[in-house]
N, C-alpha and C positions, 0 to 999 in steps of 0.2 A: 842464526845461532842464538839460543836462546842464553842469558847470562845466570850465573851463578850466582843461589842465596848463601849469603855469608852462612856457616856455620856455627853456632854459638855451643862451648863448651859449660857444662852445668856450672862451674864458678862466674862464667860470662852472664847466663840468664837468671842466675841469683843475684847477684850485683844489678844487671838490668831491672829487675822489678823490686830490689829492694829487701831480696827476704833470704834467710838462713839457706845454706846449700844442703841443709837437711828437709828442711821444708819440701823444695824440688822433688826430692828424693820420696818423700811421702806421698805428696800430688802423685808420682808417676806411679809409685805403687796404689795407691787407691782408684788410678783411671782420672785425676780429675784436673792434669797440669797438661799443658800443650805437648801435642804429638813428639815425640822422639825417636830416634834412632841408635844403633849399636853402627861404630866403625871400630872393625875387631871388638877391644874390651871396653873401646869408648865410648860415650855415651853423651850424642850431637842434637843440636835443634834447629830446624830449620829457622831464620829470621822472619819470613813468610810464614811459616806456622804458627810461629808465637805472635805474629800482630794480628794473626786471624783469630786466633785463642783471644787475646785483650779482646778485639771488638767485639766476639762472642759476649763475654763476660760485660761489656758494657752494654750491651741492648739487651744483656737479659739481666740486668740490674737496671734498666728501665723500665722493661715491661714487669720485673715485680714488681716495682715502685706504682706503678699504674696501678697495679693491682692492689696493691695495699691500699691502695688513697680512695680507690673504687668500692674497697670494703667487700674483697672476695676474697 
């Protein structure tokens, strides 16, 4: 049986990364915050989701960094 990712409610993943629960709300409208889902009218993120979102966001803020220093 495979285990259950916690559920984070958008005050939970605001508070987790530190940033306004308007912010959240921008990212999801624009496409550019970790995946979510609708349970009924609410609005969940998988814990799994979002650390794959972070390490996303950290190796491709390495490889620009590469790229900047590389002068492309």
């Amino acid at each position: 049986m495979a285990t259950l990712d916690r559920l984070l409610t958008v005050q939970d993943l605001a508070d987790y990364l530190a940033v306004p629960v308007a912010t959240i709300y921008a990212w999801r409208h624009r496409g550019h915050g970790p995946p979510g889902f609708r349970v009924g009218r609410h609005l969940r993120f998988r814990t799994s989701d979002v650390t794959h979102w972070i390490s996303q966001r950290i190796n491709g803020s390495s490889t620009e960094q590469e790229r900047v220093r590389a002068g492309r």
